[in-house]
C-alpha positions as CSV (number, residue, x, y, z in Angstrom):
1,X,-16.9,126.8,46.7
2,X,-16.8,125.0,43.2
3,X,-12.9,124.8,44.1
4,X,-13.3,122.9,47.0
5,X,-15.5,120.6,45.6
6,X,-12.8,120.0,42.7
7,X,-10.6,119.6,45.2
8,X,-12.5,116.9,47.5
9,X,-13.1,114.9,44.2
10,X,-9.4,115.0,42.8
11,X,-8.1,113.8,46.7
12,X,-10.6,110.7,46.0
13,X,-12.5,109.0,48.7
14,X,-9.6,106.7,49.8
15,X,-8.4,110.1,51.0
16,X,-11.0,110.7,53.6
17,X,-11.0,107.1,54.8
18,X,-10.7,107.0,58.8
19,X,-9.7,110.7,59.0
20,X,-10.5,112.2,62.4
21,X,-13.4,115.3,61.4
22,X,-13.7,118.1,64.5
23,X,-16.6,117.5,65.1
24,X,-17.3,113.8,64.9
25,X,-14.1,111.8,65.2
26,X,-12.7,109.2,62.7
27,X,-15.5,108.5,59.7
28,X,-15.3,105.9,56.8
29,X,-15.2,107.4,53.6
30,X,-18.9,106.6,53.4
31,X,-19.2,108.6,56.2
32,X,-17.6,111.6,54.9
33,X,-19.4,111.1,51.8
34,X,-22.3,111.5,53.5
35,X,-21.9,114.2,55.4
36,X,-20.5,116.2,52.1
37,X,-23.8,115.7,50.4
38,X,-25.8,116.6,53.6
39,X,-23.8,120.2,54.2
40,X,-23.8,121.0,50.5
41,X,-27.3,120.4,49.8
42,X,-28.4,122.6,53.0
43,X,-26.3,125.4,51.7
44,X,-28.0,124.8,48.1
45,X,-31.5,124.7,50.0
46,X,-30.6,127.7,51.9
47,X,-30.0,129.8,48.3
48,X,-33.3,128.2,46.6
49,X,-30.4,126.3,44.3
């Protein structure tokens, strides 16, 4: 996990930028960023991290 999130950050947010997701269609970077921080911190919830 830690290498994925290295990995988002090192692409950059320009990176993400009107990319289509699977789920939701194109997204602004905000967007994405958003929707990062939303999934991570459910997974952290969901350990008690």
């Amino acid at each position: 996990m830690v290498d994925f999130i290295n990995q988002t950050q090192q692409l950059g947010a320009n990176h993400f930028d009107n990319k289509a997701s699977h789920s939701f269609g194109d997204l602004t970077k905000k967007e994405w960023n958003t929707m990062f921080y939303k999934h991570l911190d459910h997974h952290l919830n969901q350990f008690g991290m």
